[in-house]
N, C-alpha and C positions, 0 to 999 in steps of 0.2 A: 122714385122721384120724378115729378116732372118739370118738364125744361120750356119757358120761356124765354131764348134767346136774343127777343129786340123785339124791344114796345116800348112807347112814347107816353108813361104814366102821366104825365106832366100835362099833355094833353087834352085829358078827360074833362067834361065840365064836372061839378062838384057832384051833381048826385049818381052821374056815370063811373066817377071813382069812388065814392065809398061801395058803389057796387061791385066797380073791378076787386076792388082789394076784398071783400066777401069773400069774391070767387078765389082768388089765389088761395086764400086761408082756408075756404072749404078743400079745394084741388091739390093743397101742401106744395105749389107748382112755386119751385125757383124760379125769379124774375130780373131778368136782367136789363135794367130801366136808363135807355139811351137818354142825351142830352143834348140838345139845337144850341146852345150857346151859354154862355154864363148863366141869362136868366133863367134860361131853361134847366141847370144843375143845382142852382138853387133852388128850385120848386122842386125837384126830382128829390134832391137830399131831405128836403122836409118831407115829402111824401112816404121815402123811405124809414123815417122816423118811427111808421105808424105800421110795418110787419117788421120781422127780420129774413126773409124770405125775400126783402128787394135788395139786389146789388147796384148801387145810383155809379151810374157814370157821366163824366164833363167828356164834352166832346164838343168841336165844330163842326155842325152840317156844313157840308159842303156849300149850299144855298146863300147861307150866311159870310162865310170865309172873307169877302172881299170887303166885310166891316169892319174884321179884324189882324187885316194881313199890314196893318200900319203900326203894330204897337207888338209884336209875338212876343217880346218877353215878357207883358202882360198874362199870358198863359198862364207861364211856370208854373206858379204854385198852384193852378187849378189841377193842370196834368199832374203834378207829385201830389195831390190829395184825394184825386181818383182810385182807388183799386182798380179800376182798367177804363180803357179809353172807349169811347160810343157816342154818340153815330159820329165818324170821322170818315174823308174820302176825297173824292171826284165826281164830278159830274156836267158831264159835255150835252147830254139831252135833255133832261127838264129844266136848268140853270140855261137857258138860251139868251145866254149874252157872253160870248167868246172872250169879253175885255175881262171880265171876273175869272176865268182859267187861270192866267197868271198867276193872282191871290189865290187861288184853291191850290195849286200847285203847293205855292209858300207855305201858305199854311199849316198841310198837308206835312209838308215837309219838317215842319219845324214840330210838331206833334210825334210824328215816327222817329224823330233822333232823340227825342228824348224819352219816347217809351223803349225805344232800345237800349237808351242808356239805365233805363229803372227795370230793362226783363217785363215790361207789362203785356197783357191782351190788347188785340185792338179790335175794332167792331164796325167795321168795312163797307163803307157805302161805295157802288165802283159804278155807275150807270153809264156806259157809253165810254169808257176811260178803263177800261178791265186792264189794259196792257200799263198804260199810263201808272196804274196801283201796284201791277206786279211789279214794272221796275223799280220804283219805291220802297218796296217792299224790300227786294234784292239789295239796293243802293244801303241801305241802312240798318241792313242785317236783322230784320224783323220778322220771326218767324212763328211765333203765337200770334196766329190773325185767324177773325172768324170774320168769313165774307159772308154779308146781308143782303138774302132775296137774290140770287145772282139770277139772271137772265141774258148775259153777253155770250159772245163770238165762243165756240165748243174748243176751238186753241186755246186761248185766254183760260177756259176752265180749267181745260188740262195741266198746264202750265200753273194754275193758281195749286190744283190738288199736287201736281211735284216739287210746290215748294211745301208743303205741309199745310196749306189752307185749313179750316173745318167750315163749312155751309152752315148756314140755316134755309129750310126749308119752313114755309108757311102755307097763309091762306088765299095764293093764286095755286097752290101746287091739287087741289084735286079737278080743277077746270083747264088748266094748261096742258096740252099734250107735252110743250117744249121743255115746262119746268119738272114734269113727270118725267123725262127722258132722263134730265140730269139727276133727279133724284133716287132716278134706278142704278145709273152711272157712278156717281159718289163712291168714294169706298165708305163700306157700312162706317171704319172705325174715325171717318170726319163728319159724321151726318148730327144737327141738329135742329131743334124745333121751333118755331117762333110765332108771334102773331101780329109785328107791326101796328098792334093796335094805339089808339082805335080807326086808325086813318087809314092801315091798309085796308080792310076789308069794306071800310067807308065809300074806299074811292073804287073798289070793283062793283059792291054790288049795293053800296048806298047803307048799308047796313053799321049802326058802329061795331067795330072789332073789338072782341072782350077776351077774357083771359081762356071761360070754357072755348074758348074755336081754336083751340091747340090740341082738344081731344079728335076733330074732324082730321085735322092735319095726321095727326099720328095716327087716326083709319088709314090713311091717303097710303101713307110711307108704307105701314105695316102691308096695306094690299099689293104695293107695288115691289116689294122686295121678297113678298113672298112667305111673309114673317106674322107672326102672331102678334096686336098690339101689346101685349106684355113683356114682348120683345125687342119690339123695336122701340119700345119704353126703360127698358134697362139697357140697351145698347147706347142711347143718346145720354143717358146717366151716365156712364162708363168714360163715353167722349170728352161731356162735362170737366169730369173728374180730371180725367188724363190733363186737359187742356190745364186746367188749376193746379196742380200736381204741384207742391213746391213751394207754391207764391201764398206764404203766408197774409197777405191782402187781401187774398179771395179764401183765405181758410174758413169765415165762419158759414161761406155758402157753400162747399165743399160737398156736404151731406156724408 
């Protein structure tokens, strides 16, 4: 099985996703298809209509958070009709406007009490706020979290992997020395794969990010850990699985 663990389906212009979804369906590649805001899980959930291979999740970007920190029990029922929470977080460095923090806090906050009250996954945006996330975390006793693309402070990491974190690694990780270091570092049994697409590979190298550049990614990992890609292809299966274990909501992506 292969694991896309955060990508923005929703995103795509229309002839760039009937091509994305091609690929997952040719690649049999689980996809786990984050959400920027309401409107954004409504497209997501239609789009997931069209394989069963996408798990759509609501979430509040962080970006967004201060449109919605007036009304949070407007949430509810999107969080309890999620199978898991994505893209949810913080973010002190791209969001440069210090007065929206507050609302990303709240938010934030009001998302992880109720996924600890439902046992869900969350799907981790922490840029510049990595400590910020883990107290959060701790605060609210949320311990199924997959943190996205991490690139902060190597304390922060550490501290993220002893509370039982799982990563995703993507496609800065074969150009990065920093995010190579971490992805050697990882213990293998929290390592997963992702592509951010189509925006992250967009915004490095102009290029749109599609489904197949998770095979590049799992060269990267398999080279850096020493491991064969068939390996370090069934070891992020493995993680998958572990992380799902249980939570009949995510049973039909299980594999």
């Amino acid at each position: 099985m292969l694991l896309d663990a955060h990508t923005h389906l929703d995103h795509y212009q229309p002839d760039e996703l009937d091509a994305a979804l091609s690929e997952i369906a040719a690649l049999q590649m689980l996809t786990v298809a984050v959400a920027m805001d309401p409107a954004s899980y409504t497209r997501t959930r239609a789009i997931a209509t069209r394989s069963p291979l996408i798990v759509p999740c609501f979430g509040i970007h962080p970006w967004e958070a201060h449109r919605y920190a007036h009304d949070l029990t407007a949430l509810r029922p999107l969080v309890a009709a999620s199978p898991m929470l994505g893209e949810v977080g913080l973010d002190y460095v791209w969001d440069e406007h210090p007065a929206h923090y507050p609302a990303q806090r709240a938010v934030l906050a009001a998302l992880l009490e109720q996924a600890a009250a439902e046992d869900k996954v969350v799907n981790l945006h922490t840029k510049g706020a990595e400590h910020d996330v883990l107290a959060m975390l701790q605060r609210f006793g949320v311990r199924r979290a997959i943190v996205h693309w991490y690139s902060g402070p190597r304390d922060a990491f550490e501290a993220l992997v002893a509370h039982g974190c799982f990563f995703t690694f993507g496609v800065e990780t074969p150009a990065s020395p920093a995010i190579q270091e971490l992805a050697r570092d990882v213990p293998l049994d929290r390592l997963l794969s992702e592509t951010d697409g189509p925006g992250g590979l967009r915004w490095l190298t102009g290029e749109v990010g599609m489904p197949r550049h998770v095979l590049d990614v799992l060269r990267t990992l398999a080279d850096l850990r020493g491991l064969s890609v068939a390996a370090i292809t069934a070891a992020i299966a493995a993680n998958w699985r572990r992380l799902c274990a249980g939570d009949a909501r995510l049973a039909p992506w299980v594999g």
